[in-house]
C-alpha positions in Angstrom: 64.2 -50.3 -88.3 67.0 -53.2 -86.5 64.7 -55.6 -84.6 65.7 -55.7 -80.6 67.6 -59.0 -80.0 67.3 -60.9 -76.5 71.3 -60.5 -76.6 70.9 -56.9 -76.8 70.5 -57.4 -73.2 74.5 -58.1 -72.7 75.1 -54.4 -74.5 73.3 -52.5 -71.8 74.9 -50.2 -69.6 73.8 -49.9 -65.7 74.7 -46.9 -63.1 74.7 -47.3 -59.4 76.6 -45.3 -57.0 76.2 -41.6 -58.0 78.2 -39.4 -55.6 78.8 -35.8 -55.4 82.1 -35.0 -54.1 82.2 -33.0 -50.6 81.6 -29.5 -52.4 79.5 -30.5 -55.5 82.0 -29.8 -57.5 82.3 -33.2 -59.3 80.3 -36.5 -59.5 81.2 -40.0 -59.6 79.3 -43.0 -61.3 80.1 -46.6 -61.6 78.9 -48.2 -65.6 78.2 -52.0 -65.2 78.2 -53.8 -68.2 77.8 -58.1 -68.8 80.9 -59.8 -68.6 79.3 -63.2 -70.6 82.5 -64.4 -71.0 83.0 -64.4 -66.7 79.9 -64.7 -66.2 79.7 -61.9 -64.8 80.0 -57.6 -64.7 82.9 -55.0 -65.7 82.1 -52.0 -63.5 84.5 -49.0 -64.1 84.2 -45.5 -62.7 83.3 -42.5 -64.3 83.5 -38.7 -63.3 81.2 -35.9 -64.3 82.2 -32.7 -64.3 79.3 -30.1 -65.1 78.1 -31.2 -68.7 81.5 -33.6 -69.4 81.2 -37.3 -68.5 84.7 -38.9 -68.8 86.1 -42.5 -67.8 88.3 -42.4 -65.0 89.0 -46.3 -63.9 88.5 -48.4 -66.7 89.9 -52.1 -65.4 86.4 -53.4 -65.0 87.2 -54.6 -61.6 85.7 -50.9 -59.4 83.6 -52.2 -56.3 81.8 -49.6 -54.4 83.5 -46.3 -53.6 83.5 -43.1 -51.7 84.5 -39.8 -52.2 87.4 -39.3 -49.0 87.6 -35.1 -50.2 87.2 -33.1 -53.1 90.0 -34.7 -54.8 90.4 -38.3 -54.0 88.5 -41.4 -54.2 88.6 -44.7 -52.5 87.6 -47.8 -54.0 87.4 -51.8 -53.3 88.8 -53.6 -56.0 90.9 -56.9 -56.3 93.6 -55.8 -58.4 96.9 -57.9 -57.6 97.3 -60.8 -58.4 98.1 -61.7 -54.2 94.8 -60.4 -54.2 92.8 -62.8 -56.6 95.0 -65.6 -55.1 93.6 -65.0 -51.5 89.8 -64.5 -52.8 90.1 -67.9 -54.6 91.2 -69.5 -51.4 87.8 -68.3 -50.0 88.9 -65.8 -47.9 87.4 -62.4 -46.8 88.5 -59.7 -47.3 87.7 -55.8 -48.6 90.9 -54.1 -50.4 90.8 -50.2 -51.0 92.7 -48.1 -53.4 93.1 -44.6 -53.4 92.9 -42.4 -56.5 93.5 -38.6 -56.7 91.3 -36.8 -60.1 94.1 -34.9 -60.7 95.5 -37.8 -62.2 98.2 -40.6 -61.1 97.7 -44.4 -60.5 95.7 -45.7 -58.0 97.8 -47.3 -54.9 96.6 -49.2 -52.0 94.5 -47.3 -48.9 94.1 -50.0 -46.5 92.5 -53.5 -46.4 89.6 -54.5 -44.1 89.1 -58.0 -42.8 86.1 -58.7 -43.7 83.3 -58.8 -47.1 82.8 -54.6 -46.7 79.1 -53.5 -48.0 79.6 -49.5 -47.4 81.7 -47.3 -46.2 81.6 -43.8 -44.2 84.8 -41.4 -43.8 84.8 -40.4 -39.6 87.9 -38.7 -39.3 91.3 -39.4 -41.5 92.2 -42.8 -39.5 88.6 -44.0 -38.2 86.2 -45.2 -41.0 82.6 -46.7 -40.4 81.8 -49.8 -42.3 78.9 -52.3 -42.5 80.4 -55.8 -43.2 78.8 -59.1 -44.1 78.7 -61.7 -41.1 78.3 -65.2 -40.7 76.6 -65.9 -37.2 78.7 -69.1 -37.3 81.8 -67.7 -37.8 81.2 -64.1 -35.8 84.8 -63.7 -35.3 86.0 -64.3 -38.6 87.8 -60.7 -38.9 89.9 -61.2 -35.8 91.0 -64.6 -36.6 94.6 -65.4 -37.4 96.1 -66.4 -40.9 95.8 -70.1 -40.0 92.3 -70.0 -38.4 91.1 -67.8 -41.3 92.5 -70.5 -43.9 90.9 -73.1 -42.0 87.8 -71.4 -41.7 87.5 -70.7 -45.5 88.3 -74.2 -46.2 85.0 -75.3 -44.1 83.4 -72.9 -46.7 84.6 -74.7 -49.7 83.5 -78.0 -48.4 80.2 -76.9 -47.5 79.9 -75.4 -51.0 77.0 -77.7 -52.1 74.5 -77.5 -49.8 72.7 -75.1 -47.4 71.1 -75.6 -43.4 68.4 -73.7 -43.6 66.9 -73.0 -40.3 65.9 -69.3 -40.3 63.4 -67.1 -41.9 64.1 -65.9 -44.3 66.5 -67.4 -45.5 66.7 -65.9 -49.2 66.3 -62.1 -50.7 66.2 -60.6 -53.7 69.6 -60.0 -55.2 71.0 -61.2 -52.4 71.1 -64.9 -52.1 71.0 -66.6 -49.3 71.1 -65.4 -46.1 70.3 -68.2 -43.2 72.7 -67.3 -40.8 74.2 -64.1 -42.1 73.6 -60.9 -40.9 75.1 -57.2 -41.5 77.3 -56.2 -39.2 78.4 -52.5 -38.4 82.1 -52.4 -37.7 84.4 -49.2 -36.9 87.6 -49.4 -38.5 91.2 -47.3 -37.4 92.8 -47.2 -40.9 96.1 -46.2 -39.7 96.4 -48.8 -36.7 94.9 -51.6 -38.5 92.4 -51.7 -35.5 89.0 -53.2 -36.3 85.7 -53.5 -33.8 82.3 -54.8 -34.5 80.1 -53.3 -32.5 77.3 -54.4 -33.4 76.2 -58.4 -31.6 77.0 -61.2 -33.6 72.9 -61.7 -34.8 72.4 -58.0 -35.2 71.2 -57.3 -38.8 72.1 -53.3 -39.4 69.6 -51.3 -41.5 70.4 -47.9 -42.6 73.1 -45.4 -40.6 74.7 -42.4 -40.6 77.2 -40.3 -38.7 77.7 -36.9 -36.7 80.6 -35.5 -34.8 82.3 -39.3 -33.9 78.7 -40.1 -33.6 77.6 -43.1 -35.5 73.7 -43.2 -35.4 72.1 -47.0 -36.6 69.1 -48.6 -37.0 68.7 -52.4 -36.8 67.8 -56.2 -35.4 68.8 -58.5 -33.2 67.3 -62.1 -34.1 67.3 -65.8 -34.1 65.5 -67.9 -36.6 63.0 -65.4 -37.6 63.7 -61.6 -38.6 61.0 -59.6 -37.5 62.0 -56.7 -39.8 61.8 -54.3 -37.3 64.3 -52.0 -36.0 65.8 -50.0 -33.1 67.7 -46.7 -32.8 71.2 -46.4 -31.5 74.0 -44.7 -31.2 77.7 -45.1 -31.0 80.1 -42.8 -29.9 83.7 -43.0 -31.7 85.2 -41.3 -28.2 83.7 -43.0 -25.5 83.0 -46.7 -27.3 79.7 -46.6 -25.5 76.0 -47.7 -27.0 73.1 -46.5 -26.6 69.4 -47.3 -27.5 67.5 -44.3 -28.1 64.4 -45.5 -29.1 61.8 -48.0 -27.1 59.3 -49.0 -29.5 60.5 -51.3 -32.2 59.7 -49.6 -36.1 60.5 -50.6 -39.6 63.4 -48.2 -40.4 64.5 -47.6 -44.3 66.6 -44.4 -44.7 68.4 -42.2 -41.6 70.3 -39.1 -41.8 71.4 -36.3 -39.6 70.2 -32.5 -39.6 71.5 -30.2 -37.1 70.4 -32.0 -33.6 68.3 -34.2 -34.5 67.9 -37.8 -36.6 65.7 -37.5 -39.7 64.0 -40.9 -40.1 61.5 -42.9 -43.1 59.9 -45.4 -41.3 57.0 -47.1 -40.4 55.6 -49.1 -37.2 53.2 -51.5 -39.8 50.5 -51.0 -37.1 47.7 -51.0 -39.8 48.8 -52.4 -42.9 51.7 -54.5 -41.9 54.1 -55.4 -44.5 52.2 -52.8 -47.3 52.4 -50.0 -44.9 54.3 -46.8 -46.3 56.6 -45.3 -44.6 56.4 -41.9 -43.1 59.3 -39.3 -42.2 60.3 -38.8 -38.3 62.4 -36.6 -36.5 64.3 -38.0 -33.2 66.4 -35.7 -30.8 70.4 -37.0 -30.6 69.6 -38.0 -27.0 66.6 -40.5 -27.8 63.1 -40.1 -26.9 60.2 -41.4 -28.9 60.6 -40.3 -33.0 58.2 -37.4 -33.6 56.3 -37.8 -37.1 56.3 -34.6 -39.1 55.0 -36.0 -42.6 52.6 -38.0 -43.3 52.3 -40.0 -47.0 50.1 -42.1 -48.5 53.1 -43.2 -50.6 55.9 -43.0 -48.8 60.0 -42.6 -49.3 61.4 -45.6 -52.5 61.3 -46.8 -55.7 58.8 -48.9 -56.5 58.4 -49.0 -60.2 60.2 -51.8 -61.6 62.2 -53.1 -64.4 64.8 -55.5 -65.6 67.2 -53.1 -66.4 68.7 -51.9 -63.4 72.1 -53.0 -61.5 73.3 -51.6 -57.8 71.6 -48.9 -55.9 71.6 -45.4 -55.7 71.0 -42.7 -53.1 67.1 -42.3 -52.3 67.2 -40.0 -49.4 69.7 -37.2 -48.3 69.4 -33.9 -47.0 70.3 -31.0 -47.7 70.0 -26.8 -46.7 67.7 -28.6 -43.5 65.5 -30.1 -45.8 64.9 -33.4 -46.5 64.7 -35.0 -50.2 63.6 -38.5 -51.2 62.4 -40.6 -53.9 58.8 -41.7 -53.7 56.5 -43.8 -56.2 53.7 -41.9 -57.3 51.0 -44.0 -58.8 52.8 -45.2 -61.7 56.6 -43.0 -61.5 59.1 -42.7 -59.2 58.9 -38.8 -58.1 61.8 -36.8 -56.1 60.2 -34.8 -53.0 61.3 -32.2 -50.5 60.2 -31.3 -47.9 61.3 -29.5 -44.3 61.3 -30.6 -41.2 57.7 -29.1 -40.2 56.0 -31.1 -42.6 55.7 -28.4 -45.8 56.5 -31.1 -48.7 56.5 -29.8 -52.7 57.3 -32.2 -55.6 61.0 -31.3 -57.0 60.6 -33.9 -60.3 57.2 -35.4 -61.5 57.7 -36.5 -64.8 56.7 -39.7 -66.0 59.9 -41.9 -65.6 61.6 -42.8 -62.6 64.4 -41.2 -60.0 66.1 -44.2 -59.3 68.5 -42.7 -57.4 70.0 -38.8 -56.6 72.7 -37.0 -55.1 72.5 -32.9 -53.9 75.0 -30.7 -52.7 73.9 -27.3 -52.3 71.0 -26.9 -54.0 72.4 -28.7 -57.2 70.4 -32.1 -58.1 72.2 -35.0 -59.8 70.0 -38.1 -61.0 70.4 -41.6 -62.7 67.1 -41.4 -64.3 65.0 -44.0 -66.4 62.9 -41.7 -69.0 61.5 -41.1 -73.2 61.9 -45.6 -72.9 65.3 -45.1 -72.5 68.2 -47.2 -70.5 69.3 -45.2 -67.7 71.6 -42.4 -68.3 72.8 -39.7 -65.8 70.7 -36.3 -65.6 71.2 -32.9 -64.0 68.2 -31.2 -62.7 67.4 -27.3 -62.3 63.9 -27.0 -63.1 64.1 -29.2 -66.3 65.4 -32.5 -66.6 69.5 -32.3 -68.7 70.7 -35.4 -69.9 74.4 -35.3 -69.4 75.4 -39.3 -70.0 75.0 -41.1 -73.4 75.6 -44.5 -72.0 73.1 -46.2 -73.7 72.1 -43.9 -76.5 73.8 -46.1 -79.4 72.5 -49.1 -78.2 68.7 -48.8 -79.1 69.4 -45.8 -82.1 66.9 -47.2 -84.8 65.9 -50.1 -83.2 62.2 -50.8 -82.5 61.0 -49.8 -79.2 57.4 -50.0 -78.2 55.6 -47.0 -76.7 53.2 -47.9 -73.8 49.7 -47.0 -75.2 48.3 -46.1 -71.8 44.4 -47.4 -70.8 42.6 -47.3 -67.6 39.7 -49.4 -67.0 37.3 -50.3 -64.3 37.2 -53.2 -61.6 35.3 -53.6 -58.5 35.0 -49.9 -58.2 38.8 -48.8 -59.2 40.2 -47.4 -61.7 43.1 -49.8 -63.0 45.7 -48.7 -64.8 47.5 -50.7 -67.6 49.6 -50.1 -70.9 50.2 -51.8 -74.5 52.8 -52.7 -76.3 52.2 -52.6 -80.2 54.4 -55.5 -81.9 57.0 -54.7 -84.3 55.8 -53.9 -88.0 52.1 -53.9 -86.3 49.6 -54.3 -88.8 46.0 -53.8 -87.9 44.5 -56.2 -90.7 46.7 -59.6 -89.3 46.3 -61.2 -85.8 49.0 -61.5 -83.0 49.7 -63.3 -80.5 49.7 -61.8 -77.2 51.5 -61.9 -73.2 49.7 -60.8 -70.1 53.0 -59.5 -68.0 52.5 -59.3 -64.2 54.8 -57.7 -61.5 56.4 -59.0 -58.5 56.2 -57.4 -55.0 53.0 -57.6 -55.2 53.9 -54.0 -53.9 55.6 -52.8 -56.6 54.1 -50.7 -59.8 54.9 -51.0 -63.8 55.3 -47.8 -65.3 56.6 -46.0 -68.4 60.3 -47.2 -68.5 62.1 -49.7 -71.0 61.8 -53.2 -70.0 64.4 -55.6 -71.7 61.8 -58.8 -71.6 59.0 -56.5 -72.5 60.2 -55.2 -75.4 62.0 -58.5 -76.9 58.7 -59.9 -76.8 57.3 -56.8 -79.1 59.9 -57.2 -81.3 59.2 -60.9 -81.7 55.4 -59.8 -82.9 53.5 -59.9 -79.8 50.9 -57.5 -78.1 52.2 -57.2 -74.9 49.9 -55.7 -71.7 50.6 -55.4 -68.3 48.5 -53.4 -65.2 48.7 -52.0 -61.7 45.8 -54.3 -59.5 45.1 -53.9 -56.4 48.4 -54.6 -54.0 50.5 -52.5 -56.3 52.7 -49.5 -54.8 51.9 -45.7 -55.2 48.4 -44.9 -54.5 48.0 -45.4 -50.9 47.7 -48.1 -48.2 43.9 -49.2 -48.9 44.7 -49.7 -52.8 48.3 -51.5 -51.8 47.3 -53.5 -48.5 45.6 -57.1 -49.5 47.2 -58.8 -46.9 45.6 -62.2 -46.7 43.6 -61.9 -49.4 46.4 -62.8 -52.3 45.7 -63.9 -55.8 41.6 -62.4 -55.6 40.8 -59.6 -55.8 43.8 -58.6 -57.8 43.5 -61.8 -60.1 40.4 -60.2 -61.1 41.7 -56.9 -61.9 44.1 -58.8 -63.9 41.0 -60.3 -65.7 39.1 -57.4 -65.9 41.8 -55.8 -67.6 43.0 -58.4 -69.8 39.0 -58.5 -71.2 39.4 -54.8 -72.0 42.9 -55.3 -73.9 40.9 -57.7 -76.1 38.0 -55.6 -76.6 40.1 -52.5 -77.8 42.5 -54.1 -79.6 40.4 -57.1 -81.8 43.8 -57.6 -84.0 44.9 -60.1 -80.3 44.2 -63.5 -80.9 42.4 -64.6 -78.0 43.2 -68.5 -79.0 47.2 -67.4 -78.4 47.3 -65.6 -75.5 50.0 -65.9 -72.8 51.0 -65.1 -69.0 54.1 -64.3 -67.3 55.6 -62.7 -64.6 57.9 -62.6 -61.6 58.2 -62.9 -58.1 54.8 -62.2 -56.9 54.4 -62.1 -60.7 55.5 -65.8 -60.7 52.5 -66.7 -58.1 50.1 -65.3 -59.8 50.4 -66.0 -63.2 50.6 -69.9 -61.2 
């Protein structure tokens, strides 16, 4: 059996994006794959059509997309060489191409003026957008050729160092962010007419859109985000705001079902930042959001690993029912539920949802399951694989089961999993690592992790646990606010003892610690 190599990491294939078209009838994904060369990813589109997954824009260059009808796509790419030329210059731009799936080359849609994150279809000319924004240089998309060339020359000169007087002032696959916010622009396609109307500092959260209504969520802040959020609304017609909510709450997903906002949220009252959200339901007109499920584990994806690129739907409605992603204890689960509270459990198999699509009824899924890569899945009371992405790429290669083992510490059950090393032999001694996860509100489960398993193949024992602080069993297991690197180092320690005393073959003289993030702290 082929040993997994640490450059096996630049073969892997990773979906985002997964996107029913209007009737269900087709889906969209975008593969990533390393560019090492670039330093960088290929990303090309692929459609999927029942049980047939077929490439469709295979450049390498496919930036987000959206499905404008049954039969056409738009896309952000740089594809000209005008194009690359302006990027390099520094400027800001979004360029979108349309594509039919009947076939045809793609030609350009329109361009917006600004670094577009999303985009939402209103009406044929008038197109929502969130857009990257620098507080300094609000007015960026509304300057001139010259100003915009002057602007992006600033940029380049500033290149090698940051001001950093916010907070925060970094995320998570993000980069920095002191002084940049996430603006929420709406944009007439066939006029070239483009209006932020969100305020220069205004960080936008999730949105979504009903009859010329655009419904948002977000923050308005200087120096420190309070990562809470109010409720607004925009009407297309009129150009007039409104705040429909008084009391500021954590917002993470909206959508809209008949008359009414459906909303996951929190208002951190209790547990603060390891509070789990709940869902809500908020009248058009505004009004105070009216809680209609409670959950101990709330709406996301906790469950992590180091193979995973872009994002994928996590909420959506569908039939007046609302369907989300949730971490439950150590898997990422997909739950229904209507709007009076009556929630079942659509997929609960060990693996994770890391992100779904529905359309009438019909489930589509980029899944993470058997310790495989992601692949795409269909889902009608059992789990179909329909993509074969990364099936080559681990075929007779060593890949370690998680041995599963719970053990006691200061009165909870911990659960934790081993990692046998390649061409284990019970009579020799190994070397072994102690892996720890970030967040600390985040959970290890059973899904392929790339630094995991290289370490296996290399001939260690590797082991890793859920302590206390870790996502999926409720607020009073996942809140130690203020009380970091205690009681969940000795869960840690508690757990690493009983690895040792199950599996003697670990050479306690050669025993190592890792991990990131939060992960990084602790193993500090």
């Amino acid at each position: 059996m082929r040993t997994l190599q640490l450059d096996d990491f630049y073969k892997y294939k990773f979906l985002s994006g997964l996107e029913y078209n209007k009737s269900g009838s087709l889906a969209a994904v975008i593969r990533a794959e390393p560019d090492v060369e670039n330093n960088g990813y290929k990303k090309n589109l692929y459609l999927i059509d029942g049980d047939t997954v077929k490439p469709f824009i295979t450049d390498g260059k496919v930036g987000g997309f959206i499905w404008e009808d049954d039969e056409h796509i738009l896309f952000a790419a740089n594809r000209s060489d005008a194009e690359k030329k302006r990027r390099e210059s520094g400027d800001m731009f979004t360029p979108y191409y349309r594509i039919s799936v009947k076939g045809g080359e793609a030609l350009p849609a329109f361009t917006l003026p600004f670094t577009a994150l999303s985009i939402d279809k209103i009406s044929d000319e008038l197109f929502a957008a969130t857009g990257a924004v620098d507080v300094n240089y609000p007015d960026f998309y509304i300057y001139d050729a010259d100003k915009r060339k002057e602007t992006a020359a600033k940029y380049k000169a500033e290149a090698d160092y940051e001001v950093i007087d916010e907070n925060p002032w970094w995320f998570n696959g993000t980069g920095m962010i002191n002084k940049k916010r996430c603006g929420l622009f709406i944009c007439n396609v066939k006029t070239g007419e483009v209006k932020m109307i969100t305020p220069a500092n205004f960080r936008v959260g999730d949105y979504c859109e009903k009859d010329g209504v655009i419904y948002y969520a977000g923050e308005e802040y200087t120096e420190k985000m309070a990562d809470v959020h109010f409720i607004y609304s925009y009407d297309t017609k009129t150009g007039r705001t409104k705040q429909l909510t008084k009391k500021p709450m954590s917002v993470s997903y909206m959508d809209c079902v008949d008359n009414m906002l459906v909303i996951s949220g929190s208002y951190k009252e209790t547990y603060g930042i390891s509070q789990s959200d709940c869902l809500y339901k908020l009248s058009f007109d505004g009004g105070e959001p009216e809680m209609f499920l409670y959950t101990e584990q709330g709406p996301g994806n906790s469950v992590g690993s180091d193979c995973r690129l872009g994002g994928n739907g996590r909420f959506a409605t569908d039939d007046d029912k609302v369907y989300f992603v949730s971490t439950v204890v150590n898997a990422a689960h997909l739950i229904c539920s209507d709007l009076s509270g009556k929630a079942e459990t659509i997929i609960g198999v060990e693996g994770t949802v890391d992100g779904f699509d529905i359309k009438k009824g019909k489930i589509i899924l980029v899944g993470m399951y058997d310790m495989k890569l992601q692949e795409v899945y269909t889902f009608d009371g059992k789990l179909h694989q329909v993509s074969h992405f990364n099936e080559d790429i681990l075929k007779d290669t060593y890949v370690a089961k998680p041995n599963k083992m719970t053990t006691k510490s200061q009165g909870y059950d911990i659960d934790g999993w081993v990692l046998l090393p390649k061409d284990y032999d019970r009579t020799k001694k190994y070397p072994a690592i102690l892996d720890i996860h970030g967040g600390p509100k985040t959970a290890y489960g059973e899904v392929f992790y790339h630094e995991m398993q290289a370490w296996a193949n290399m001939g260690y024992f590797v082991f890793f646990c859920n302590p206390r602080g870790s996502d999926g069993r409720g607020t009073d297991f996942g809140n130690i606010n203020g009380i970091y690197g205690t009681v969940d180092y000795q869960n840690l320690m508690d757990f690493t003892d009983e690895v040792l005393k199950r599996y003697p073959m670990i050479d306690p003289e050669h025993l190592g610690v890792a991990g990131g993030s939060y992960g990084g702290f602790m193993t500090n």
